[in-house]
Every structure is written in structure tokens, then in C-alpha cells.
C-alpha positions as CSV (number, residue, x, y, z in Angstrom):
1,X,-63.9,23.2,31.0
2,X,-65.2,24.6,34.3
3,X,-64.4,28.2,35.6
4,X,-62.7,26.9,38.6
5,X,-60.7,24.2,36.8
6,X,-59.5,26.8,34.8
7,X,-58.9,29.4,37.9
8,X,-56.6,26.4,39.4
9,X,-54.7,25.7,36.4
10,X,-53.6,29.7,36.6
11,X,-52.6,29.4,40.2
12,X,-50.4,26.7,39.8
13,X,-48.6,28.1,36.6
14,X,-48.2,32.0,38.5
15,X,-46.8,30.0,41.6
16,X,-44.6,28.0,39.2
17,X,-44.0,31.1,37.0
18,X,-43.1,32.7,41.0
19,X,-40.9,29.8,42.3
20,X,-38.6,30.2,38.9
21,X,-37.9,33.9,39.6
22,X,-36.9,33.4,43.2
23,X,-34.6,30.5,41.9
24,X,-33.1,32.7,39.4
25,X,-32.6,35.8,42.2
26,X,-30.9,33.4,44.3
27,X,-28.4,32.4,42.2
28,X,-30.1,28.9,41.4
29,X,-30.0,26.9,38.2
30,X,-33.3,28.4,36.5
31,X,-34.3,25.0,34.3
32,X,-34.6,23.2,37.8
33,X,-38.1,21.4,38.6
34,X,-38.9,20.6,42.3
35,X,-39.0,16.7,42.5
36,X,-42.6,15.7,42.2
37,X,-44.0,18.8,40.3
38,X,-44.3,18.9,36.1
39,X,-42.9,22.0,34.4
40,X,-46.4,23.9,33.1
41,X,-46.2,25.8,30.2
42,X,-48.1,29.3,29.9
43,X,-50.5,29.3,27.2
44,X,-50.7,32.2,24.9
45,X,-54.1,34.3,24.8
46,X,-54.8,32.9,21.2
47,X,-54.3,29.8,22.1
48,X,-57.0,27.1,23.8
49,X,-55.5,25.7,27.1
50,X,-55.9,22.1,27.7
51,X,-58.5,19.5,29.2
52,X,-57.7,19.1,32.6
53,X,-59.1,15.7,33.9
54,X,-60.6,16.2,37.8
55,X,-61.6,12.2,38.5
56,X,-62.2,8.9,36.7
57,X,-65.2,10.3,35.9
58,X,-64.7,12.5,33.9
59,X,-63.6,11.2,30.5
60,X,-62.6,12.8,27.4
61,X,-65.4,13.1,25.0
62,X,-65.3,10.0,22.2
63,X,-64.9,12.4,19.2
64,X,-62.6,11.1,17.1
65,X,-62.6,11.2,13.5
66,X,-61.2,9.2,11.1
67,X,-58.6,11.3,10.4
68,X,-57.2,12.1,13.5
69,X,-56.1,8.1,14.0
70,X,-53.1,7.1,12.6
71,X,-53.3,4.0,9.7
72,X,-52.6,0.7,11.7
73,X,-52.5,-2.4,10.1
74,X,-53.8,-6.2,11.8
75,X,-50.9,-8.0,13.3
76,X,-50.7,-10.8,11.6
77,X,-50.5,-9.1,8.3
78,X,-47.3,-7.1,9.5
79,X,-45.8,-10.5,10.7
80,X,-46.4,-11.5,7.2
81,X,-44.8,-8.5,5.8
82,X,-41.9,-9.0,8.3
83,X,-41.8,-12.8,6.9
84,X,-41.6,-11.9,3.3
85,X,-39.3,-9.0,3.8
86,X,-37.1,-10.9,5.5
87,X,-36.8,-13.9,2.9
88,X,-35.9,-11.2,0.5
89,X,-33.4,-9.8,2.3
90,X,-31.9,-13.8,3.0
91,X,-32.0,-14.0,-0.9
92,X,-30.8,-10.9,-1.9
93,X,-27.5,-12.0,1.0
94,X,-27.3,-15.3,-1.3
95,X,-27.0,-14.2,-4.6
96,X,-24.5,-12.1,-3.3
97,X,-22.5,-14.7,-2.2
98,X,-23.1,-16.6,-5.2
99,X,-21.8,-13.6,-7.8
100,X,-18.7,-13.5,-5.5
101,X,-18.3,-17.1,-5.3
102,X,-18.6,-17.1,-9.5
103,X,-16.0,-13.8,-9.7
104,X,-13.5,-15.7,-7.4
105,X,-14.0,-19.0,-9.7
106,X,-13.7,-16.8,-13.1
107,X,-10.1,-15.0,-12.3
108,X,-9.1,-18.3,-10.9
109,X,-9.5,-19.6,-14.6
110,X,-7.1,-17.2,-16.3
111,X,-4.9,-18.7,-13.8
112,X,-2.6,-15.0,-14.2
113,X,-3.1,-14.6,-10.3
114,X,-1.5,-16.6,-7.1
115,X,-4.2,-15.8,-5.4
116,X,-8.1,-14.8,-7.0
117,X,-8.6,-12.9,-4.1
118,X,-6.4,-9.9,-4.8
119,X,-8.8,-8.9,-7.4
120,X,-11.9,-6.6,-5.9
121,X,-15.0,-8.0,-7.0
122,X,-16.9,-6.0,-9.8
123,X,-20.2,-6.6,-10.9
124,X,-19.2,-6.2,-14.7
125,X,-16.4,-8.6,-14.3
126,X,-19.4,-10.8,-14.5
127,X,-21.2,-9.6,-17.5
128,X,-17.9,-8.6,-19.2
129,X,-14.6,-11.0,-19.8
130,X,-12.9,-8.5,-21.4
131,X,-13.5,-5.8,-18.6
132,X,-12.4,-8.8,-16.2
133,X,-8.9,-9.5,-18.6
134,X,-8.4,-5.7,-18.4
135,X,-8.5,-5.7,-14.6
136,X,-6.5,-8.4,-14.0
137,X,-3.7,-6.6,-16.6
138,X,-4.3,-3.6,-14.7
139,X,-3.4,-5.2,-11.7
140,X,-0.5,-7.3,-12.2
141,X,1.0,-3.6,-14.1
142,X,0.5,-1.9,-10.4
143,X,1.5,-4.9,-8.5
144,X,3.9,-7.5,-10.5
145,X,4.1,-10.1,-7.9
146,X,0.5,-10.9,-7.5
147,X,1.2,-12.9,-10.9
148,X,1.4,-16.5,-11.0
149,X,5.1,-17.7,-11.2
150,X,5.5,-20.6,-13.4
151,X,8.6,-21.9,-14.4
152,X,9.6,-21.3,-18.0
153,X,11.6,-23.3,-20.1
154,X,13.9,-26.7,-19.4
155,X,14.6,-26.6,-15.3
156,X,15.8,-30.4,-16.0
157,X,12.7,-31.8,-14.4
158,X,9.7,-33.8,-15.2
159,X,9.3,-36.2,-18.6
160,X,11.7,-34.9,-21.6
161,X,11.9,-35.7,-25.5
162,X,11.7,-39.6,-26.6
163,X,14.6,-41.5,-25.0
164,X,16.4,-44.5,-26.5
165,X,16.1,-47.8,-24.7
166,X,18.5,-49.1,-23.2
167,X,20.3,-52.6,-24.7
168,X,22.0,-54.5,-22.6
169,X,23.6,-56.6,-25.5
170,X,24.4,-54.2,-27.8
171,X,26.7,-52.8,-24.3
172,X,28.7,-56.3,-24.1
173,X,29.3,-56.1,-28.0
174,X,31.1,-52.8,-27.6
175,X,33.0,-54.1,-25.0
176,X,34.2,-56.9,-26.3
């Protein structure tokens, strides 16, 4: 960096450094930046100011190392990425539907519930009927009237015991 590069960059930060006191005197909101100018911050004496670029024509030097550049990838292979996570994720969204799908069907089986719905799913209703029976008893002890009403005993409908036949002639006889 050139001496007078360097000599500029110091004016412009002690008139900036300048304008911020007066605005501070007068009352002003310090933070404030005139419209058009860039805050500049004030390096310290330890530390290396930065490359100021004068033209077009003056470039910054090609230097850089491997290490300084991030790890980027082609495009196509993070499309493909994308691709492949995204079917997972579609897969993963199915096979929970699925395991719900097959814990509504299962309580709907003990047919102890109006509606197989009332009972959260649970993973290890799946693997375990017992865990699922113990739920469902659970349930029905907090909540009674989630159970499935069915009617018990004779209610006088429907087909009953074996019925005689009815004889028309054997009627007449006892009439007569």
C-alpha cells in the first residue's frame, strides 16, 4: 500500500472521528452516518489496515491458498443430494402414515373403543399387543364412555331360540 493511500485513509477516519464529536456536542444521535458516507473503523497500532483499491487497475494480488477457500461442491452433485434427501424424507412421511394407519386398524380390532381414534398413537402399540390391551384398559378406566356400547342380553330383537311351526290343522281340530 502506498504512503499516500494510507495518508488519505487517516484523513477521512480523523474527519469522520471529528464529525461524530460535533454530533455528540450538539445534542445529536451519535450512531448517525451522513447519507452517502460508510462508517470507517479506526484500526489499532497492532493491527494491519486494509487494501484500499484506487482504480480498476489495480487488483488484488491472486494469492490464494487452498485453504483460505471454502469446500464447494459441483452443482449437479448437490441437486443430487437434494434429490436423494428428499425421497428420504417422502419415505420416512409414508411409513409414518402407514404405522398410524396399522395402529388405527389394530385398536379397531379389539372393538373396546367407539372410536380408534381416541387412543394416541404409540410406537410400541405396534410391536407390543399387550402394551396396546393395557392402553386401551387404561383408557376406558380414565374415560368410561369412550367404550363401545353393545347391548347385553335379550332386548326382544333379532332371531331367538328354535320356534315351533305353525299348523294350520292342528288349529281347526282344537276348535272343533
Amino acid at each position: 500500500m502506498s504512503e499516500q493511500t494510507i495518508t488519505e485513509t487517516e484523513e477521512v477516519e480523523q474527519d469522520h472521528i471529528a464529525g461524530a464529536d460535533e454530533m455528540v456536542d450538539e445534542g445529536a444521535i451519535s450512531n448517525a452516518t451522513p447519507e452517502g458516507e460508510c462508517p470507517v473503523d479506526t484500526p489499532d497500532d497492532d493491527v494491519a489496515s486494509t487494501d484500499i483499491v484506487d482504480g480498476p487497475n489495480d487488483a488484488p494480488e491472486a494469492d490464494s491458498s487452498p485453504d483460505d477457500e471454502p469446500d464447494t461442491f459441483p452443482r449437479e452433485y448437490v441437486e443430487k443430494l437434494r434429490d436423494e434427501n428428499a425421497k428420504y424424507r417422502q419415505r420416512a412421511g409414508q411409513a409414518d402414515d402407514l404405522a398410524e394407519r396399522l395402529h388405527h386398524a389394530l385398536v379397531k380390532a379389539t372393538g373396546r373403543l367407539m372410536d380408534p381414534s381416541d387412543l394416541e398413537f404409540d410406537e410400541s402399540h405396534l410391536k407390543d399387543s399387550q402394551e396396546l390391551t393395557a392402553s386401551i384398559d387404561d383408557l376406558l378406566k380414565e374415560k368410561p364412555y369412550l367404550g363401545k356400547r353393545t347391548p347385553k342380553g335379550d332386548i326382544g330383537q333379532g332371531a331367538s331360540g328354535a320356534s315351533e311351526t305353525v299348523d294350520l290343522a292342528g288349529m281347526l281340530r282344537s276348535r272343533a
